[in-house]
N, C-alpha and C positions, 0 to 999 in steps of 0.2 A: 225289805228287812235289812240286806246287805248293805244300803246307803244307807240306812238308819242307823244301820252297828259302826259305819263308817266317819260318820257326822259326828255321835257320840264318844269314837276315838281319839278323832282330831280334837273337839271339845276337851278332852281328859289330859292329851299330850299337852296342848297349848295351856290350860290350867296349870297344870306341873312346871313348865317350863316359866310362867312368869312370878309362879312360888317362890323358886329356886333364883332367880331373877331377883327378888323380892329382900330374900333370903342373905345372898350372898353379899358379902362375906361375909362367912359366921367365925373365922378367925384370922394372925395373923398372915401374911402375902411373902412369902421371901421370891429378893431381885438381885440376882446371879449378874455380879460383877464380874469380866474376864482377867481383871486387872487387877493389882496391890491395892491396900489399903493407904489411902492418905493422897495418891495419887489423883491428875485432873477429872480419870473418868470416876473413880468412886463418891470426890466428894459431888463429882456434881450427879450422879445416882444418888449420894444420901440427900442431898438436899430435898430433891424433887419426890423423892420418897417420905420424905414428910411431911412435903405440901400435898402428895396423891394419899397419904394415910389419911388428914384430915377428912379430905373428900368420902373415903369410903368407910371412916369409922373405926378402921383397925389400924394397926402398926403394921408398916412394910420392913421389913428386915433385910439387910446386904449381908449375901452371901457372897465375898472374894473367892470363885475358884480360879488358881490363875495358872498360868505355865505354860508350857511349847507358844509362848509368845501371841498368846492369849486364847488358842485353839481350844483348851479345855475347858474354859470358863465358854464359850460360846458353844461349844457343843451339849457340855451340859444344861443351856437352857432349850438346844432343843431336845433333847433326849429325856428334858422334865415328864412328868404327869400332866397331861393336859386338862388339870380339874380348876384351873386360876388361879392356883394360890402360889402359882411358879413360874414368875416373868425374868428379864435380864434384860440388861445393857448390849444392845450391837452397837459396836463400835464399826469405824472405816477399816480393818482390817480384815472383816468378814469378809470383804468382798475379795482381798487377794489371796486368800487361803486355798481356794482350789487349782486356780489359775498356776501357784505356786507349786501347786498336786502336795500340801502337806495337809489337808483334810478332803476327805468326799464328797463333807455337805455344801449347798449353795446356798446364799445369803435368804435370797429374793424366794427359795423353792420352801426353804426347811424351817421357816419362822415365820407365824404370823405377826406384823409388823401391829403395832398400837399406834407410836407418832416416832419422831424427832421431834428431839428435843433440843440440840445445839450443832451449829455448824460454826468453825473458826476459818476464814480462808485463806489460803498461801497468799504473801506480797512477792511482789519483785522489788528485792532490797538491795543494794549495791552500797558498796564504800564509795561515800559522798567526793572524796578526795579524787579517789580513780574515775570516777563520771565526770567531774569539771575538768579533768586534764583530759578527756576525750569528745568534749563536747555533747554530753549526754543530759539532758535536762529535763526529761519525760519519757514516758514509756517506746514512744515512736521512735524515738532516738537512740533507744537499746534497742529494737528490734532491727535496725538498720545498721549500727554497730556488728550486730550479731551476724547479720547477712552477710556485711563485707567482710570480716573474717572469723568466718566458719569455722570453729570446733577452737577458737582461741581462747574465747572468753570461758571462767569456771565456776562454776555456781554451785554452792553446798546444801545438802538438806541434812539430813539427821542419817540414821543407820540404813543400811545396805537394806533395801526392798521395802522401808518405810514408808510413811504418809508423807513426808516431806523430800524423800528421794523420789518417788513418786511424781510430785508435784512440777519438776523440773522436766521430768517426761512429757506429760500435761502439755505444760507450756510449750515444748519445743514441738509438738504434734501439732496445736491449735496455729504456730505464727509460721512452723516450717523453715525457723532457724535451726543451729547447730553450736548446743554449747558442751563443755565437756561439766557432768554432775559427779560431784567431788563428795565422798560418803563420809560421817563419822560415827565410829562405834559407838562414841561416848555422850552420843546424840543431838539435837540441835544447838544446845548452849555452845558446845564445841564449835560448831560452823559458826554459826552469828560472831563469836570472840574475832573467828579467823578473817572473817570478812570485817570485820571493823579496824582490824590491825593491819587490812592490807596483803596479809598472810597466804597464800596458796590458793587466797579464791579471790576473787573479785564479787562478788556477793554472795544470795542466800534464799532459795526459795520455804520458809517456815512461815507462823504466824505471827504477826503483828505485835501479840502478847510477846515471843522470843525474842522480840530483836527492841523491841522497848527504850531499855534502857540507852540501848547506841544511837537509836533515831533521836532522842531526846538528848543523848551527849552531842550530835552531831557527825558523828564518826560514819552514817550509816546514814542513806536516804532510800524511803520506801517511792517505787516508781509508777506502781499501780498493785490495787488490789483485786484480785482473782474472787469478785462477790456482785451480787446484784446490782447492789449500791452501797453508798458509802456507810463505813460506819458511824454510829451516830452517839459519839463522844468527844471532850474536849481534848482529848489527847490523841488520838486520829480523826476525827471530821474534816480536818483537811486535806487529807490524802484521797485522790481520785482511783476509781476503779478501771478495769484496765476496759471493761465496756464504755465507759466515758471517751477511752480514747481509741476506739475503733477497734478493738482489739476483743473478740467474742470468748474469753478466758476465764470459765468458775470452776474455780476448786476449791475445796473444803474439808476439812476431815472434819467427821461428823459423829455424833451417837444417840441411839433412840431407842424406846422400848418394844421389846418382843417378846411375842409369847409360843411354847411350843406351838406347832399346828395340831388341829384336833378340839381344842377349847370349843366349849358351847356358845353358840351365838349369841344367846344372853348376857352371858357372862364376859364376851369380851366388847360386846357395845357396853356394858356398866364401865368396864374399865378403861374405853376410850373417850366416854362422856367425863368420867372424871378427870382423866389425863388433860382433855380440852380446858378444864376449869382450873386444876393444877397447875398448868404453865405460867398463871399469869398469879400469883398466890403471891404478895407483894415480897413474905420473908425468901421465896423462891427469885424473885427477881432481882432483889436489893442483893443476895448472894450471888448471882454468877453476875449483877454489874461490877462486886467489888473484887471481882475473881478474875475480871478479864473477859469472861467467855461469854458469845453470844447466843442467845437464845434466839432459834431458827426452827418454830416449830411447823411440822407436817402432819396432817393427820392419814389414819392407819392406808388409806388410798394411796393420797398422796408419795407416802413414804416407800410404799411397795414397788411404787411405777418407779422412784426414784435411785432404790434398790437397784433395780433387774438394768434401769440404764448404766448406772457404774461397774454392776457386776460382767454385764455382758457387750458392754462396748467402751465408755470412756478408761477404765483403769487399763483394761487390758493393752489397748493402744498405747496412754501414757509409758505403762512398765517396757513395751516393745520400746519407743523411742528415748526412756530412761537405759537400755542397756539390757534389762531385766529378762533373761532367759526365762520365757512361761512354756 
């Protein structure tokens, strides 16, 4: 009678659960941006949020909570209601937030991961002018530069303990040079300007999308990019990665969807089955090609395992050999 009552349990719970399954979502989804409005990580959350609303039927709504330099907006999705209707934007900052000790939670522990949705990767960019008076004509040839004299060469990324200060840590951990990472408040535009004019840096570890304009003036040549492979457009396709040139260097700043932990397992396989379909939603693609930003999608596995390695070993290294007291 006990396995009877038991069988007929499981039968009633497994019914409910694929109801609710069934069911969901019966209204709309709000997705917890950490960041301003208008900014690269919201519109490219609003975008995908209209191609994921399609998929599930309802509208997903951006909710911007932003501040302590995006700590609130991430916490707040995970400190959401774990009933689905409350996912957010992890951005690359999650992961230095504890490290930095200005939040408790950890990226990979405190959010169930859905996907990535977009990685941009750091180049190694120099002033074209400064490289032909040094004989530097490829990646291999700044990193040999770099070795014979140690802590000369200055390379800029954006603000103090940022993704693209960062990024210069990165590099110099992977090749075991020594260069000095030159910070600005006022964020990457500022470095890219400086290194195109020659100015206090000699180049610029940011993205591709930042330094644009000078690599296209000329002022600025990209020497390798920090990504799998190359990207694949007319305005970078030409630029080698720095694995092409022996050089084992991926960086990326990234962002992907997450959802408290605690969600029911139904409800967040509906949400990652949709997310799967969502990436490739043409008006989704046609937007981040004309936006610059690439679409580098992980699913919810994926992106977990991907987490916990940046969280608990590559960032942490970089920020030690960017300078970056953790």
């Amino acid at each position: 009678m006990k396995k009877l009552f038991a069988v007929i349990m499981l039968l009633v719970l497994t019914f409910c659960a694929s109801v609710a399954m069934a069911a969901y979502p019966e209204k709309s989804i709000t997705a917890i941006c950490p960041w301003a409005a208008g900014g690269g990580t919201d519109s490219c959350l609003r975008a995908f949020c209209q191609a994921l609303g399609k998929q599930l039927g309802q509208t997903v709504v951006v909710d911007n909570k932003t501040g302590a330099g995006g700590v609130t907006g991430h916490e707040a999705i995970a400190d959401a209601e774990p009933d689905g209707y409350t996912l957010g934007m992890i951005t690359f900052e999650a992961v230095t937030y504890n490290a930095l000790e200005v939040s408790d939670y950890k990226a990979y522990k405190d959010y169930d991961p859905l996907c990535r949705l977009n990685a941009d990767p750091s180049g190694v960019t120099v002033n074209k002018a400064w490289a032909e008076k040094n004989g530097i004509s490829n990646l291999n040839d700044f990193v040999a530069y770099c070795k014979a004299n140690p802590g000369k060469v200055r390379m800029g990324g954006s603000s103090a303990n940022s993704v693209w200060h960062i990024a210069g840590g990165y590099f110099m951990n992977v090749t075991g040079v020594n260069f000095k990472m030159v910070t600005y408040p006022d964020g990457a535009a500022s470095a890219v300007q400086a290194a195109a004019q020659g100015v206090d840096i000699e180049g610029v570890t940011v993205s591709l999308a930042e330094a644009r304009s000078f690599i296209e003036s000329g002022n600025l040549i990209c020497l390798g990019l920090m990504a799998e492979e190359r990207i694949n457009n007319e305005v970078f396709g030409n630029i080698p990665t720095c694995k092409e040139q022996g050089v084992n260097a991926f960086y990326s700043t990234w962002r992907g969807l997450g959802l408290p932990n605690g969600v029911d397992e139904s409800i967040r396989t509906k949400l990652a089955e949709a997310c799967k379909i969502a990436i490739n939603d043409p008006d989704f693609v046609k937007y981040m090609k004309n936006a610059g930003l690439g679409i580098a999608y992980l699913d919810a596995a994926e992106f977990k395992k991907f987490i916990e390695q940046q969280e608990e070993k590559d960032v942490p290294a970089a920020m030690k050999a960017a300078g970056i007291e953790i």
